[in-house]
One Martini backbone bead per residue (centre of mass of N, CA, C, O) as a GRO file, in nm:
protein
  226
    1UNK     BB    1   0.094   0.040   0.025
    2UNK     BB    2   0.038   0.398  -0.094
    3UNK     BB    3   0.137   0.688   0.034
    4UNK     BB    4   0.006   1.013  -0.065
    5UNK     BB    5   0.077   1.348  -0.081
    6UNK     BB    6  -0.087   1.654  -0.140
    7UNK     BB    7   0.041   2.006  -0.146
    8UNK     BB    8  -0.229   2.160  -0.132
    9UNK     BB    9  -0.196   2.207   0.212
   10UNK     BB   10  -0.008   2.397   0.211
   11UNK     BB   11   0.292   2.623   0.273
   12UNK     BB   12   0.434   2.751   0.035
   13UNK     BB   13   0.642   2.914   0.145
   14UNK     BB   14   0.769   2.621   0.285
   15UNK     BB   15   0.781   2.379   0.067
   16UNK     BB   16   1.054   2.229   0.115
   17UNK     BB   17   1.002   2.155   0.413
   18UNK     BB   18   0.713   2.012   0.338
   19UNK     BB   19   0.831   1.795   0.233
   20UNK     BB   20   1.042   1.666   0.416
   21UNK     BB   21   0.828   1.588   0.621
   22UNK     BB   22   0.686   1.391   0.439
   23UNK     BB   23   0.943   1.207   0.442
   24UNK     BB   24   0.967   1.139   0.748
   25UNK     BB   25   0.686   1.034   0.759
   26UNK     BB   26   0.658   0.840   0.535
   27UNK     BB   27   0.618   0.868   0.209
   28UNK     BB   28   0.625   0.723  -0.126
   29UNK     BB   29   0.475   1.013  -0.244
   30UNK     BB   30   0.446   1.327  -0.439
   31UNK     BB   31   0.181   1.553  -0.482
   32UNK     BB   32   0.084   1.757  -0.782
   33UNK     BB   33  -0.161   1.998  -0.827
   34UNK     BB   34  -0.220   2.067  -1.180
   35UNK     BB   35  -0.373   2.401  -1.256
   36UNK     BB   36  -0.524   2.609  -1.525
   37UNK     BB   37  -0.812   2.756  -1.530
   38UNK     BB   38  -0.980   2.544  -1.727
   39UNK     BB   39  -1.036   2.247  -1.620
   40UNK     BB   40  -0.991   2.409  -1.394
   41UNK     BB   41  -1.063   2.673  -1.188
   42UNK     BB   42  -0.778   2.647  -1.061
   43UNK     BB   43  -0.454   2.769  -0.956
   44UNK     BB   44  -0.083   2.656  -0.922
   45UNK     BB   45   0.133   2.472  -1.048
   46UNK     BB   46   0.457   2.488  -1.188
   47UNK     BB   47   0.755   2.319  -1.294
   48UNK     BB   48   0.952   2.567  -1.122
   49UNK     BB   49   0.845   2.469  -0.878
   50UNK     BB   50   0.899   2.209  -0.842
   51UNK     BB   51   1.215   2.217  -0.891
   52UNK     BB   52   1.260   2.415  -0.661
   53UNK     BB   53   1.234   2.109  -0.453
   54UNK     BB   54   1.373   1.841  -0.581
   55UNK     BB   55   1.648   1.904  -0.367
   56UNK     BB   56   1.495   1.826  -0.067
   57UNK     BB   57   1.437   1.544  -0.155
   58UNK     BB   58   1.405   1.155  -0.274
   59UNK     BB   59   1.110   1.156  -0.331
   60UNK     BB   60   0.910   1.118  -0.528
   61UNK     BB   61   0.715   1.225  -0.806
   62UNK     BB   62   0.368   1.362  -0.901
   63UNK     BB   63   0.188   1.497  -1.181
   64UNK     BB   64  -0.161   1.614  -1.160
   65UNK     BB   65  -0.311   1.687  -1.481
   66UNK     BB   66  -0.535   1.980  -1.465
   67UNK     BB   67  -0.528   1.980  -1.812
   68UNK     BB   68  -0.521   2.086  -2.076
   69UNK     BB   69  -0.343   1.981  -2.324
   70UNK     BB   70  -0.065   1.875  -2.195
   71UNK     BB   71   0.153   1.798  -2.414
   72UNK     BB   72   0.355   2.075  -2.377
   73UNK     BB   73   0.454   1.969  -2.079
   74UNK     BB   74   0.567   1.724  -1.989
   75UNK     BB   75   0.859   1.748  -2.003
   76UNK     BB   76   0.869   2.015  -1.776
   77UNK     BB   77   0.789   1.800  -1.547
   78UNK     BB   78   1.036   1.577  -1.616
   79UNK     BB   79   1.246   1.789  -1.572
   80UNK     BB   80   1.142   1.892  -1.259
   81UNK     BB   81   1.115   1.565  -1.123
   82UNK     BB   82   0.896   1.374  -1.255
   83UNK     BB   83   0.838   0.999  -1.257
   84UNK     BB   84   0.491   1.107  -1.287
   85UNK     BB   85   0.223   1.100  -1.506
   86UNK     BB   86  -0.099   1.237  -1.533
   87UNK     BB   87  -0.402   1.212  -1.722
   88UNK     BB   88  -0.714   1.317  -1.855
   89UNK     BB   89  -0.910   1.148  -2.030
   90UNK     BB   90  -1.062   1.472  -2.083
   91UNK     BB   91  -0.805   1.647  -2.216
   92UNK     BB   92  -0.693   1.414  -2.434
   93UNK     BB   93  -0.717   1.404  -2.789
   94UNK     BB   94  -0.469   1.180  -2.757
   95UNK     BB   95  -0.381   0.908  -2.557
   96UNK     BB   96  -0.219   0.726  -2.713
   97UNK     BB   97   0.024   0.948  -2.716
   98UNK     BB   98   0.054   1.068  -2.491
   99UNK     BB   99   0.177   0.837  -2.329
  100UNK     BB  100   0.414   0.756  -2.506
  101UNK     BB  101   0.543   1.017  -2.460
  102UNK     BB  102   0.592   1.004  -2.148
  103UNK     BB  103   0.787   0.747  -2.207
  104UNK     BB  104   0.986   0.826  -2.383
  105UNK     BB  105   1.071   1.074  -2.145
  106UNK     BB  106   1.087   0.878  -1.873
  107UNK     BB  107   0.822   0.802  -1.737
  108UNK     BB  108   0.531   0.750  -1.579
  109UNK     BB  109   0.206   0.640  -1.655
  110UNK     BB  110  -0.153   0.809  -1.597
  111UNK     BB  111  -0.462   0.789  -1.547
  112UNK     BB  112  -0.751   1.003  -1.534
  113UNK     BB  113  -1.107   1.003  -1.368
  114UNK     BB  114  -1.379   1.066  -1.354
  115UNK     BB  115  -1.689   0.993  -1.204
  116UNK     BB  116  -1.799   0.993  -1.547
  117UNK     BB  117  -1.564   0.830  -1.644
  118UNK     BB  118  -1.496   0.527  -1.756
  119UNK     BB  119  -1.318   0.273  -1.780
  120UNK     BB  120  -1.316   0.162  -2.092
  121UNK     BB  121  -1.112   0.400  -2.161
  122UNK     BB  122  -0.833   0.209  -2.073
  123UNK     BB  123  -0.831  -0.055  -2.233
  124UNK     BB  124  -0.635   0.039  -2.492
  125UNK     BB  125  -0.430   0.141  -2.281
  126UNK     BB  126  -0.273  -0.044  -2.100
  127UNK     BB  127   0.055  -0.069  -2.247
  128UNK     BB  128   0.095   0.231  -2.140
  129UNK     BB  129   0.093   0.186  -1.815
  130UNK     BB  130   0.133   0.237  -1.448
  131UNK     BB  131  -0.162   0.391  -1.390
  132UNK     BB  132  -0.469   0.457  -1.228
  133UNK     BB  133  -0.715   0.737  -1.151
  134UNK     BB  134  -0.987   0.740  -0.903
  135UNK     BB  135  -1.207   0.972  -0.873
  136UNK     BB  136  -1.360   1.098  -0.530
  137UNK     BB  137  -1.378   1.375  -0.708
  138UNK     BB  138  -1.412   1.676  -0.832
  139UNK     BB  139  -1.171   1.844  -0.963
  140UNK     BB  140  -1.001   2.156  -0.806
  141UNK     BB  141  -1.036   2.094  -0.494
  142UNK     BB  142  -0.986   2.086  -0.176
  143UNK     BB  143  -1.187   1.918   0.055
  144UNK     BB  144  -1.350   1.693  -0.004
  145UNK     BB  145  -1.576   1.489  -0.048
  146UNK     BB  146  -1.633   1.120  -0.038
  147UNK     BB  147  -1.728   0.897  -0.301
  148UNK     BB  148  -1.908   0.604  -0.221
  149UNK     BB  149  -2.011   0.540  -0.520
  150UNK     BB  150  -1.676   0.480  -0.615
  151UNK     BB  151  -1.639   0.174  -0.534
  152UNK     BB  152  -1.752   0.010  -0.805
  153UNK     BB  153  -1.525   0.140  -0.982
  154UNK     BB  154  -1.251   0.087  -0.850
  155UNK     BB  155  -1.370  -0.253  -0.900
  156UNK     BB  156  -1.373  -0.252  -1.207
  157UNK     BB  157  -1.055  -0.142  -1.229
  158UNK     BB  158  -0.890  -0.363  -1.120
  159UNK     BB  159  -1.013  -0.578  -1.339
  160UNK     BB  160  -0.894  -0.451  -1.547
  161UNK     BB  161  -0.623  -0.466  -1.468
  162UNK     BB  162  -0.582  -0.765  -1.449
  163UNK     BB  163  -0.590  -0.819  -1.768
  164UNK     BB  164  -0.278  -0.744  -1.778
  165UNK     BB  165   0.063  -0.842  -1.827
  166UNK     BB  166   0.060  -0.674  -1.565
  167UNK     BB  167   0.126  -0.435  -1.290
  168UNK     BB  168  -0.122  -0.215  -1.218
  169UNK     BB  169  -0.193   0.071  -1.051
  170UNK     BB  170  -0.411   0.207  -0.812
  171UNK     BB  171  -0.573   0.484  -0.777
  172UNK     BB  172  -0.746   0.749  -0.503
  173UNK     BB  173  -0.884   1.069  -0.513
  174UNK     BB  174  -1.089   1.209  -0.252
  175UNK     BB  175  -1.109   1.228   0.090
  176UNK     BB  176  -0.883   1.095   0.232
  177UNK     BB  177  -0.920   0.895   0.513
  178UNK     BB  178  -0.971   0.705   0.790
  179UNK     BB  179  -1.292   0.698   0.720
  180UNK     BB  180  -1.238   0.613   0.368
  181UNK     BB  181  -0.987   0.410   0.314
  182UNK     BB  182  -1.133   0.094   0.327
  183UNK     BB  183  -1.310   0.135   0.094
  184UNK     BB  184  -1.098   0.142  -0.131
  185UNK     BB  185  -0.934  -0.075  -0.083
  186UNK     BB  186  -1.164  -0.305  -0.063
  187UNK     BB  187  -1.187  -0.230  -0.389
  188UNK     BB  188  -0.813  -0.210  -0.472
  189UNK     BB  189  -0.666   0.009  -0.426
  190UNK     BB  190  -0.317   0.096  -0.340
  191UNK     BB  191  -0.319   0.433  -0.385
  192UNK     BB  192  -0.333   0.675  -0.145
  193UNK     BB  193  -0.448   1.025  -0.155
  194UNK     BB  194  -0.355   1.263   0.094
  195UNK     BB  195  -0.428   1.635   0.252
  196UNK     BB  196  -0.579   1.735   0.476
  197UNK     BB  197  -0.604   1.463   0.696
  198UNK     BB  198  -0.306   1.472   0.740
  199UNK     BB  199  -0.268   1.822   0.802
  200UNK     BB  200  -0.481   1.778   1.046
  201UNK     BB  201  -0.364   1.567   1.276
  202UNK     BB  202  -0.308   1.585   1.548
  203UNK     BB  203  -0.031   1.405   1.583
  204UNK     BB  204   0.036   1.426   1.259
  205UNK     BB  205   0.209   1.283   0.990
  206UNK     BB  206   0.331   1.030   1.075
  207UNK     BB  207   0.051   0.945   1.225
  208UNK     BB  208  -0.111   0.964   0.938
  209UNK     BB  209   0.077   0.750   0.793
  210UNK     BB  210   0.021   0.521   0.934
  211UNK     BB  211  -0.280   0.482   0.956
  212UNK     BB  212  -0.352   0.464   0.672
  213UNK     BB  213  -0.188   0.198   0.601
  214UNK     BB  214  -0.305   0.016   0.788
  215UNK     BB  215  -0.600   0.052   0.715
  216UNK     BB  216  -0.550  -0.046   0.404
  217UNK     BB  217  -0.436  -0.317   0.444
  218UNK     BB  218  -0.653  -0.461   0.587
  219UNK     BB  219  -0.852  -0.407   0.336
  220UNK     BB  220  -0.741  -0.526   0.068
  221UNK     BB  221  -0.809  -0.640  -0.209
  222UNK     BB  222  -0.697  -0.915  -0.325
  223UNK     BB  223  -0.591  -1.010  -0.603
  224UNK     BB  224  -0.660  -1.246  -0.806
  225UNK     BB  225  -0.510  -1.576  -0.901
  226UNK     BB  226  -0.446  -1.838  -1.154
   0.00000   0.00000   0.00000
């Protein structure tokens, strides 16, 4: 199981220290939620961000394009440090276009789904993915509260990874707390985002991430083989 916080409630003022601690705390990687003010309404992260903060930790990074026609930024997000590359497949034009640029680029490749958005449309181009990550809430805000009505969509996506010829990670983004992280690992998730939740924690981030990856453990639905 993977803990992944997203720095979307941090203090930008002191992003690379906000990092130091998420790794300090044992996170698998951080992500960026990059928004361009068109595909969602908000603006946050360019990938100057990114690099200036990438010599600061050395957890992986993944940076979830909440963009239109992601693939001119591409390069610039993996030239400044992002190992994962995320993009939505409402947004991009030639999809398996996008995917193959973004492995060619030398980083992991990753669809994002939004709630109305079928699984069936990653069905064709599994040969080209790192991971699917299912939206659990509707991109663009943090805090939003997890639509657990998405728990049968992310069972449904972990069946179709599973009919592909490697393991494919499947993520869930959106309400990821203490109280929600259950529902999600039991429908199939591997990859959980969690950014409010975690820098809300009583105890910190180390007991908030320790927290979380217990409760996903004990819950997630493993994979059947034979």
């Amino acid at each position: 199981m993977k803990i992944v916080p997203s720095v979307l409630p941090a203090d930008f003022a002191r992003l690379g220290d906000e990092c130091q601690a998420l790794e300090k705390a044992g996170v698998d990687r951080i992500q960026f939620d990059v928004m361009d003010g068109r595909f969602v309404p908000n603006l946050t992260f360019g990938p100057e961000v990114v690099a200036s903060v990438r010599d600061a930790v050395s957890v992986p990074f993944e940076a979830h394009l909440m963009i239109e026609q992601p693939d001119h930024l591409l390069s610039r997000f993996i030239e400044a440090g992002c190992q994962l590359i995320i993009v939505h497949e409402e947004a991009c034009v030639h999809l398996h276009k996008t995917l193959a640029t973004i492995r060619e680029l030398g980083a992991g490749a990753a669809v994002a789904l939004n709630p109305h958005t079928p699984v069936d449309t990653v069905a064709h181009v599994l040969d080209l993915l790192d991971m699917v990550l299912v939206m659990t809430v509707n991109p663009g805000f943090g805090g939003q509260s997890y639509l657990s009505s998405m728990e049968p969509k992310i069972a449904a996506a972990r069946t179709v990874l599973d009919g592909a010829d490697r393991w494919i990670d499947l993520e869930v983004d959106g309400g990821i707390s203490a109280n929600t992280v259950e529902g999600a690992a039991a429908a199939g998730a591997n990859v959980l985002i969690s950014g409010s939740a975690l820098y809300r924690h009583p105890e910190g981030l180390a007991a908030a991430v320790k927290e979380l990856r217990q409760l996903a453990t004990g819950a997630y639905r493993r994979p059947v083989t034979g």
